[in-house]
C-alpha positions in Angstrom: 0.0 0.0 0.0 1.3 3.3 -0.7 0.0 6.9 -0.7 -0.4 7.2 -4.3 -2.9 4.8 -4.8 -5.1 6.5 -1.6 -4.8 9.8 -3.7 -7.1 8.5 -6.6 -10.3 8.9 -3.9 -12.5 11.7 -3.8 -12.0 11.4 -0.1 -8.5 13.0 -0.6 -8.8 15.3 -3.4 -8.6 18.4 -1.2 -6.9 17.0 1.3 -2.6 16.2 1.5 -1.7 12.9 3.0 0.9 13.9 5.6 1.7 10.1 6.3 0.6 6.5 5.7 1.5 3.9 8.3 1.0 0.1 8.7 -0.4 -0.6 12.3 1.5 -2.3 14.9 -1.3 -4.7 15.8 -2.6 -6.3 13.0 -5.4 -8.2 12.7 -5.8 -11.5 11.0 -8.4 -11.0 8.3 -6.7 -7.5 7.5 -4.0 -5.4 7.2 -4.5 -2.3 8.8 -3.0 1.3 8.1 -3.2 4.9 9.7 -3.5 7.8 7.2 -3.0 11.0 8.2 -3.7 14.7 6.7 -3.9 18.2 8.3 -7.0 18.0 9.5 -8.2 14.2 10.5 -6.8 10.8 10.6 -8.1 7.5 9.3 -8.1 3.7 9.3 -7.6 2.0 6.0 -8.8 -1.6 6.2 -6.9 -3.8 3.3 -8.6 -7.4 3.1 -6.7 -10.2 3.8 -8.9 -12.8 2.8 -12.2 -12.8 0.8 -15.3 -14.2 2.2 -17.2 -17.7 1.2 -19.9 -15.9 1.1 -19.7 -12.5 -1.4 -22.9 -10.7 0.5 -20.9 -10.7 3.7 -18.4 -7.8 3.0 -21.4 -6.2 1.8 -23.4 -6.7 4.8 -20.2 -5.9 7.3 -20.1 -2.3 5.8 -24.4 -2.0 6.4 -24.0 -3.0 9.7 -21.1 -0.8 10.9 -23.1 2.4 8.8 -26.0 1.4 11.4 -23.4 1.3 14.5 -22.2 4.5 13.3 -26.1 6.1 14.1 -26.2 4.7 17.3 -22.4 6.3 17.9 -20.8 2.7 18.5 -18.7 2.7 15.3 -16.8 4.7 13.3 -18.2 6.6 9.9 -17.2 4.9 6.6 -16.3 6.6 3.8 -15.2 4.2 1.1 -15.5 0.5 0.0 -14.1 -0.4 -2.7 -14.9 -4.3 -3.7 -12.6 -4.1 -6.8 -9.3 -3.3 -4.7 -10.5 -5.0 -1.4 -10.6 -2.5 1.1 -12.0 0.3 3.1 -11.8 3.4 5.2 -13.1 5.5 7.8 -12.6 7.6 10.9 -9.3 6.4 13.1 -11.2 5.9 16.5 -8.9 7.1 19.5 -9.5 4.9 22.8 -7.3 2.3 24.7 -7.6 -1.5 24.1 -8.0 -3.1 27.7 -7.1 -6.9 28.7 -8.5 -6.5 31.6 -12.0 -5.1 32.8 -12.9 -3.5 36.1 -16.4 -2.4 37.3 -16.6 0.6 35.7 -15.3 -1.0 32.4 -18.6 -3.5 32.5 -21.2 -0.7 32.5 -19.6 1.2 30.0 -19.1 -1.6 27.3 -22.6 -2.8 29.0 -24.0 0.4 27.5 -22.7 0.2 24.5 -23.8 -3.4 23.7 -27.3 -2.7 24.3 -26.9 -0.1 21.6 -25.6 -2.6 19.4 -27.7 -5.0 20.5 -31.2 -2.8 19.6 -29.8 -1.9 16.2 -32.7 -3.3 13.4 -31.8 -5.7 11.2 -33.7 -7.7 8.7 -31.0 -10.7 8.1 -31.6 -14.0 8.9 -30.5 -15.5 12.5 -27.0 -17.1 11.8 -27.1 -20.8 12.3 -24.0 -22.1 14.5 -24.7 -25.8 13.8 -24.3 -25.0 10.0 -20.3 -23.7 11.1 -19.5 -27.0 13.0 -20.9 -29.5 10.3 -18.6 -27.4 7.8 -15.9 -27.9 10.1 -16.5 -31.8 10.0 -15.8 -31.7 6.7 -12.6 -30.1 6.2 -11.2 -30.5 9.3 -10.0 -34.8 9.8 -8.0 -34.7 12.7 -8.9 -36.4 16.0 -9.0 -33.2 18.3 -11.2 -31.3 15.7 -13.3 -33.9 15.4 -13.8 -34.3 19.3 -14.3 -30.6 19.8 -17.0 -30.9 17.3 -18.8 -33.7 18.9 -18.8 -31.6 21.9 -20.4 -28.4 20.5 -23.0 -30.2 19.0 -24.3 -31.6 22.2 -24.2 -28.3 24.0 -26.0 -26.7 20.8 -28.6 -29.3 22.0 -28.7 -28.2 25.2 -28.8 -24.6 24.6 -32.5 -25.3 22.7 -33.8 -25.3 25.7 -33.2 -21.7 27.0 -35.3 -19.1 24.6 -33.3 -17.6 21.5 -32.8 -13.9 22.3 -32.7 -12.9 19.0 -30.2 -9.3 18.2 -27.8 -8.1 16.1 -24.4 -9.6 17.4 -20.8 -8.4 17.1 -19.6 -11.5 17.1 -16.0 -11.0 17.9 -15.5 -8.7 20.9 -11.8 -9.4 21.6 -9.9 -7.1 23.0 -8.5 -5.4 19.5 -12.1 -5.1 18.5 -13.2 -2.5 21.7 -11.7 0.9 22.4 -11.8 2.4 25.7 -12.1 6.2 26.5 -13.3 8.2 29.1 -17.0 8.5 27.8 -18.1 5.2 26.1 -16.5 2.0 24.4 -16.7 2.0 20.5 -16.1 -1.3 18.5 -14.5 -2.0 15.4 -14.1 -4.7 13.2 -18.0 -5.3 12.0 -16.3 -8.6 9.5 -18.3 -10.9 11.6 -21.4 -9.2 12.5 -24.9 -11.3 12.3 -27.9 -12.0 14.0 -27.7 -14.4 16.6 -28.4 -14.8 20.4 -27.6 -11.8 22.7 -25.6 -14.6 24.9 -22.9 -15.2 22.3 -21.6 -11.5 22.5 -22.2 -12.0 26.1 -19.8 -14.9 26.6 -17.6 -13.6 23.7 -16.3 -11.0 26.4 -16.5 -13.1 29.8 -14.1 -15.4 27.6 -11.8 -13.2 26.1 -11.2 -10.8 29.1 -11.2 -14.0 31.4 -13.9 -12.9 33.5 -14.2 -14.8 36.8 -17.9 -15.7 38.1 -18.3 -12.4 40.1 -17.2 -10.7 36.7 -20.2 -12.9 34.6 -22.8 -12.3 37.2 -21.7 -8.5 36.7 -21.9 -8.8 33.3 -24.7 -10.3 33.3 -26.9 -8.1 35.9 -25.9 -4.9 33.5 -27.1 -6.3 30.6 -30.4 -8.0 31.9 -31.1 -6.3 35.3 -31.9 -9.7 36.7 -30.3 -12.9 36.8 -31.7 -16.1 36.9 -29.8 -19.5 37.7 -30.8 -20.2 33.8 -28.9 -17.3 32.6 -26.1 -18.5 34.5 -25.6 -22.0 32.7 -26.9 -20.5 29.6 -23.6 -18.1 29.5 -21.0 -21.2 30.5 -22.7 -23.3 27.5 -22.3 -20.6 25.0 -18.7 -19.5 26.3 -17.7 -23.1 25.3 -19.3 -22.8 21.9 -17.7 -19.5 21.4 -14.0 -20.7 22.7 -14.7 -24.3 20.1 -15.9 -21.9 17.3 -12.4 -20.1 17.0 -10.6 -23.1 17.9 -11.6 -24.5 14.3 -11.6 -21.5 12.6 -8.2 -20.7 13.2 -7.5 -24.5 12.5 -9.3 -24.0 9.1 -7.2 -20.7 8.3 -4.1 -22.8 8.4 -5.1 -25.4 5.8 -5.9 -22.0 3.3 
């Protein structure tokens, strides 16, 4: 990537491009760069990889315009399918690995944003990702994961399907920290599915301990039942044996 090829958008056309750096943290899917000009900076997102399905970059770039209204994302300004990336506003905020109380009922409040955002998509079926799994992925340990998640997809049936438009990928890189509110980023995984996954997405990744989750969990629902409980540990396993494979897949690309 170099500056003369950010030059050709509108975007810039009155505007000099003081500097164009590469990121130190990098995510996996994409290769992330800082621009900067006189008067604002922003993030250009180069793909990595390109999606299975060819609506999904489509529908990550929707989504994140809808976060943007509800002040959880930052404002796109160009996509461009034919050189496989995009950019918008450089967020400022701290990435934390580790949450305190005060941490929970700001990211609280911004998930319930998220989470009450309208969206027309069909609910994402996890079952659909493991049987995919079984298929390219032989190995013993894959295949015993799978078993696994499959029987706790059973049990999870049982609890009512809270229905909301998920981030799906709330790792510490993905949420930014300042003195106000917490703003995510990185929408490339964003879907309808239960309000629980996003839920145990961040008791897993910011290795919450059970006063944390029952924190966590009274923000976000007011009131917690013994059912939400064991409703969070079943999906925090799904979550942790979802990324297990999917990093196991990446390798065989």
């Amino acid at each position: 990537m170099n500056i003369n090829k950010i030059k050709k958008y509108n975007l810039f056309k009155n505007s000099k491009i003081l500097k164009l750096e590469k990121l130190e943290n990098q995510g996996v899917c994409n290769i992330l760069y800082k621009i900067q000009t006189p008067k604002k900076q922003y993030i250009l997102r180069a793909f990595k990889y390109a999606h299975t399905n060819k609506q999904s970059r489509k529908n990550e770039i929707k989504i994140q315009k809808k976060a943007f209204k509800k002040k959880i994302a930052a404002k796109v300004y160009i996509y461009d399918k034919k050189n496989s990336l995009m950019i918008c506003d450089f967020l400022k905020g701290a990435h934390k690995n580790k949450l305190e109380k005060k941490d929970i009922k700001k990211l609280v409040k911004s998930l319930r944003k998220l989470h009450n955002i309208k969206i027309k998509d069909k609910a994402y079926k996890i079952k659909d990702d493991f049987k995919n799994y079984k298929k390219i992925l032989k190995d013993k340990k894959s295949k015993q994961i799978i078993r696994t998640s499959l029987k706790k997809l059973k049990k999870i049936k049982k609890y009512k399907f809270e229905k909301v438009l998920c981030h799906h990928d709330l790792n510490q890189n993905n949420i930014l920290f300042n003195k106000r509110k917490v703003m995510f980023i990185d929408w490339e995984f964003s879907c309808v599915n239960d309000s629980f996954f996003d839920l145990a997405n961040i008791c897993f990744e910011f290795k919450l301990d059970k006063k944390q989750e029952k924190k966590l969990l009274k923000e976000y629902l007011k009131k917690v039942k013994t059912s939400d409980i064991k409703k969070l540990a079943l999906y925090k396993i799904i979550y942790e044996n979802l990324w297990i494979l999917w990093f196991k897949a990446l390798e065989q690309r």
